[in-house]
N, C-alpha and C positions, 0 to 999 in steps of 0.2 A: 677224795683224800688219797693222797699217795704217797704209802710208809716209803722214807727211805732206811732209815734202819732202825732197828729191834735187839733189847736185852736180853737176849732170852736166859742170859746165867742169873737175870734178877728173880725171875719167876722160879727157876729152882734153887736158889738160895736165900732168899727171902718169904717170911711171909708180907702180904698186901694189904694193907687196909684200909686206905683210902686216896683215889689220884686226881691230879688237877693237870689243868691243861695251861701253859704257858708259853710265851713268846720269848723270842730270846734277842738279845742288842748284838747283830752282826755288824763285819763288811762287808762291803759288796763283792768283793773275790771271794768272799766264803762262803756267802750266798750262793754264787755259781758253782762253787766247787758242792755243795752240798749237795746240790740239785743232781750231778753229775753222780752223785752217791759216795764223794771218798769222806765219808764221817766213819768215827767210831765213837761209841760210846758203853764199851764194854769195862774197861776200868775208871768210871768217874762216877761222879758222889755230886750233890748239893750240899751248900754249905747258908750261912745266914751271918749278915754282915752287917751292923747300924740300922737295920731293919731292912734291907733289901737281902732279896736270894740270888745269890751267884752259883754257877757249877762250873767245876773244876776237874781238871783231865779230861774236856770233852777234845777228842783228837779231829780238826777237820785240815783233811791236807792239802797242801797251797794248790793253787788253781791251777794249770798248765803253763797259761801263757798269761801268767802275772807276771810286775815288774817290779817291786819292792813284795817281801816277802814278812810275814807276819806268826809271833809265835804262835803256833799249831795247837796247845797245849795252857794258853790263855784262861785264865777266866772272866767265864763272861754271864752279862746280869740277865736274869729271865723279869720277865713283865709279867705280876699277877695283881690282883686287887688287894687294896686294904684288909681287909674281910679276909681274903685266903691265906696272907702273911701272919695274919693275927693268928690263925685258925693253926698253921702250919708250926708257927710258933710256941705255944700252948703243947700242941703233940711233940715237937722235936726234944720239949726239955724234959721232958718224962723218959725215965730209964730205960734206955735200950732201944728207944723209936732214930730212924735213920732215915735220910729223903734221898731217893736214889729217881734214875733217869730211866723210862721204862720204854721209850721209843720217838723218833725224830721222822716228824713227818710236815708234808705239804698239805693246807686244807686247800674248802672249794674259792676262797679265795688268795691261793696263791701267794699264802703269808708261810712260810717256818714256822713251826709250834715245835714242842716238845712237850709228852704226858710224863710227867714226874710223881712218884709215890711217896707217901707216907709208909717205912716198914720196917721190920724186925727180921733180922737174922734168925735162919732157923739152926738146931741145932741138928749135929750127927742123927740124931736117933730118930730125929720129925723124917728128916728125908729119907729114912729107912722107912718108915711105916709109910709115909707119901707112897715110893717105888711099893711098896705090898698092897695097897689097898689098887692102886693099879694094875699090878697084874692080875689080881684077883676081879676085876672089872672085867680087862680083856677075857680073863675062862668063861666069866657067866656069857657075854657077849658072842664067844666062839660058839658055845653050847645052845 
């Protein structure tokens, strides 16, 4: 498996509670250009559409030596089961739960996934005790 890129502002601004692993419907210039590493996926979100999940703002930038050019900024549909949309479905309409993109990677066979979560926004005061309850790790840890 080989992440090409990672959220990491999801993990400090979110809490997590539950992640699925999904496929996404590319082109084939994106597919290269992914592989190549020019994705981002720091300001995009999942959304749910007629019963399919799409995500939106994921940024992968045109390939080098493409020939017609495609918008970057697209959304585009992830591939999960029945069972997972129903499941995902169920938690998104409940107050405050949000599905966000937690990292974009190659598995062992050579397919694009993407790990998407189930989560909630933390507030100021969570990520203030978050940071304290860590540094107070780090002292016992030093000592």
């Amino acid at each position: 498996m080989k992440i090409i890129c990672r959220n990491k502002k999801a993990f400090k601004d979110y809490e997590i509670f539950e992640r699925f692993e999904a496929g996404i419907v590319l082109l084939g210039n994106e597919v290269k250009s992914l592989k190549n590493g020019n994705v981002s996926i720091q300001e995009s979100y999942a959304g749910i559409e007629n019963g399919e999940v799409f995500i939106y703002n994921m940024d992968i930038a045109p390939y080098e030596k493409e020939i017609y050019h495609t918008d970057r900024k697209r959304k585009r549909k992830l591939l999960l089961k029945k069972k997972e949309i129903k499941r995902i479905i169920g938690k998104i309409t409940m107050r405050g739960f949000t599905l966000i993109p937690l990292s974009v990677y190659i598995n062992d066979r050579n397919l694009v996934k993407i790990e998407i979560a189930i989560a909630r926004g933390k507030k100021m005061f969570e990520k203030r005790e978050e940071i304290k309850k860590r540094d107070i790790e780090m002292e016992m840890r030093r000592e």
